[in-house]
N, C-alpha and C positions, 0 to 999 in steps of 0.2 A: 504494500500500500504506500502511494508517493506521499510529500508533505503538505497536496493539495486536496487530497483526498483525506487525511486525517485531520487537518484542520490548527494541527499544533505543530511546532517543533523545537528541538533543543537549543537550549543559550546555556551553553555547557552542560552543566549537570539537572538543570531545571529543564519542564516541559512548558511552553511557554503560545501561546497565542498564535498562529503562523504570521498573520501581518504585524507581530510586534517585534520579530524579532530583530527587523534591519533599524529602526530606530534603537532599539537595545544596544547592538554594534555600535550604532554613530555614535553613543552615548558613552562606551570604553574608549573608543578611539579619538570624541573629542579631550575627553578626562588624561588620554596618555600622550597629548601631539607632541607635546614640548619636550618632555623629557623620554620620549621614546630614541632617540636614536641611545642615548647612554642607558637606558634599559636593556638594550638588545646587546650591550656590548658586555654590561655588567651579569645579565640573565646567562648567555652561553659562552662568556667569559673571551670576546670576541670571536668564537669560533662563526658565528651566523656570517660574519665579512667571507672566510675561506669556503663555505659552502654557497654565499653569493655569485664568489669570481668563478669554483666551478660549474655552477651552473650557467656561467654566460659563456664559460670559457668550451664548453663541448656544446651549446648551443649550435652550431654551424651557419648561426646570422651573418650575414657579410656586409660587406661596405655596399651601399647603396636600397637595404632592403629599408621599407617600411615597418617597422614594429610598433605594436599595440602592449605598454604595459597595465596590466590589471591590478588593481587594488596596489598601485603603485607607493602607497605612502610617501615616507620623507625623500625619496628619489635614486636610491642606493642601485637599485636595478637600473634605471633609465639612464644613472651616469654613466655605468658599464655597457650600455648598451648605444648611446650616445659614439663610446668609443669605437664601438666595432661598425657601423652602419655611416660613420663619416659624414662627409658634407654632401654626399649626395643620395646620401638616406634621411630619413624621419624617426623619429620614438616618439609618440602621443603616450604622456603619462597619464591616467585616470585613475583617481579613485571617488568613491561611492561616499566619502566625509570631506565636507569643504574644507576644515581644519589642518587634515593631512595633507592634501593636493597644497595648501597655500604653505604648509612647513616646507613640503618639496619641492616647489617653483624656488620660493628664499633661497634654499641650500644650492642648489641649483645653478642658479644664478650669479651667487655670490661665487662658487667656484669657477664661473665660466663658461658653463654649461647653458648655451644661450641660440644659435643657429638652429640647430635642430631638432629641437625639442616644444614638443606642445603640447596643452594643458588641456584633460574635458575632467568634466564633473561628473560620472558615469556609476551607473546599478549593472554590472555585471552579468546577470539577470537580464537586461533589456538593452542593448548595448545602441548607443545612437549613431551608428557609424552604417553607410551602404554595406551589400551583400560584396563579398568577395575583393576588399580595402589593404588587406593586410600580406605581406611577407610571412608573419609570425605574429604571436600572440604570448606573452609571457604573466604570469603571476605567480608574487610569490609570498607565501605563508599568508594566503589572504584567504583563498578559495575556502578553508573551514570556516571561516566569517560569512559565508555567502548564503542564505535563505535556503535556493532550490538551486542545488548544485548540479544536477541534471540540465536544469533549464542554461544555467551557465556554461555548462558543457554544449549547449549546442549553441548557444550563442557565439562562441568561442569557434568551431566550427564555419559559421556564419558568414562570417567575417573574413577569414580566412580563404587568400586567391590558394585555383588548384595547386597544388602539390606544397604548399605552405602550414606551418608545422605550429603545433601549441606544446609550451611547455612549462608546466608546473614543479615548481617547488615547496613541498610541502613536507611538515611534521609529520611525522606517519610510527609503525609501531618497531621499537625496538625488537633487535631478535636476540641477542644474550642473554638469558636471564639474570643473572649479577648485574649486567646490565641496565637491564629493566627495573631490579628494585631499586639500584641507587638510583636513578633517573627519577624514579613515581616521586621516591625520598625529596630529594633537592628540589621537584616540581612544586610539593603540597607544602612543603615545609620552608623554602629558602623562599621562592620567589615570591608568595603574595609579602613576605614580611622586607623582602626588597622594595616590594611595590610601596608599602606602608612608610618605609624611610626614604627612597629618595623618590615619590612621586605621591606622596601622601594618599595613595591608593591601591588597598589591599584587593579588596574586593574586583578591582579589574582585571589584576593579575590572577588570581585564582579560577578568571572566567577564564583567561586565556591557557591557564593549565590543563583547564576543564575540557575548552574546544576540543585540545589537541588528542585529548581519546575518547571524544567525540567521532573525530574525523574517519574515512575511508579506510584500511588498512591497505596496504601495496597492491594486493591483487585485487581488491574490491574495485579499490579506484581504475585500476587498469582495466577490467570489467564496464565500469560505467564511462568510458572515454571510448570503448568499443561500442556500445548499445549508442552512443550519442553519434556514430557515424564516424571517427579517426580511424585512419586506416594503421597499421606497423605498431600499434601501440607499445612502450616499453618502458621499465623503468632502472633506477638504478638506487643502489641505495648508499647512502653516505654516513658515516661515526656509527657505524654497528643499526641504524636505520632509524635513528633519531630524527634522520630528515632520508626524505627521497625524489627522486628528478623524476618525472613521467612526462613521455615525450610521445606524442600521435599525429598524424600528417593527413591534411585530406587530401581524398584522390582525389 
């Protein structure tokens, strides 16, 4: 049964409204804009930067393509992607919170990062862009935020000229077990109390703990990027599968 037919879905560990849950999202992600880039560095102890560059870095985007970043926040993806697609390529950064898109245009900008780069307001979900716009489509650690991920899956799709490829970076499920427990550990226990001191917000942090085993496990999602029409689907996984790349092409 999908989450339009049950009428509810999760915001983490809660079963919650299905139309409440993207205002719910806006609502962590305006509370964390500002001090999110030093969260992410203090949270995975900067590892989130080295699993960023390889995921742009086996991307095989080139210079001149057009890219779509998804739920792009403070702009960490679009600068690395900036670099590969050069001047006579595109990256349209979007994200679905005006808060984030406006941390990430700043940053942005301030670094330099200014010819080819452009900004939409965008629900992943419903994407404002024509059929078949894009080289590639990227998002990353966003997609568990997203309402009807199915519906994003195809929107994603969509968008996407033939033979043009989407690829997500997402949280996904360790496979170690020693692994696994210390992971749950420092998730439930370290980071909402990070959140609590340097962003005076516990409670957002422990949503975002929450999402994350929420979300798809590797072949699930691999599963639903095939039912959504991507062709080659595949993944790969990174630090024992605390994150993992999943990469599908339409034919």
């Amino acid at each position: 049964m999908n989450n339009s037919q049950r009428k509810t879905t999760h915001f983490g560990y809660r079963e919650v409204p299905l139309q409440d849950k993207t205002g719910l999202v806006r609502g962590v992600f305006e509370s964390v804009a500002d001090q999110y880039d030093l969260m992410n560095d203090l949270m995975s102890l900067g590892v989130h930067r080295l699993w960023k560059r390889t995921f742009i870095a086996g991307s095989g985007i080139c210079a001149g393509d057009t890219v779509l970043d998804l739920a792009g926040g403070t702009g960490d993806i679009a600068a690395l992607l900036s670099e590969r697609v050069g001047s006579s390529g595109k990256v349209v950064l979007s994200d679905i919170n005006n808060a984030m898109l406006m941390r990430g245009r700043e940053r942005l900008e301030d670094r330099g990062f200014v010819s080819n780069i452009r900004y939409a307001l965008a629900n992943a979900e419903q994407l404002p862009f024509p059929g078949q716009s894009f080289n590639a489509v990227t998002i990353a650690f966003g997609l568990r935020n997203v309402t009807d991920q199915a519906r994003a899956l195809r929107e994603m799709l969509r968008v996407l000229k033939p033979g043009g490829k989407a690829l997500i970076l997402e949280f996904s499920r360790v496979r170690p077990e020693a692994l696994k427990r210390l992971y749950d550990g420092y998730s439930f226990a370290v980071l909402p109390l990070l959140g609590k001191v340097v962003a005076g917000d516990s409670d957002s942090y422990r949503y975002l703990a929450e999402s994350i085993r929420k979300h798809p496990a590797q072949e699930t999602l691999a599963g639903m990027m095939r039912h959504a029409g991507f062709k080659s689907v595949t993944y790969r996984n990174l630090s024992g599968g605390i994150v993992a790349i999943h990469r599908g092409h339409r034919g």
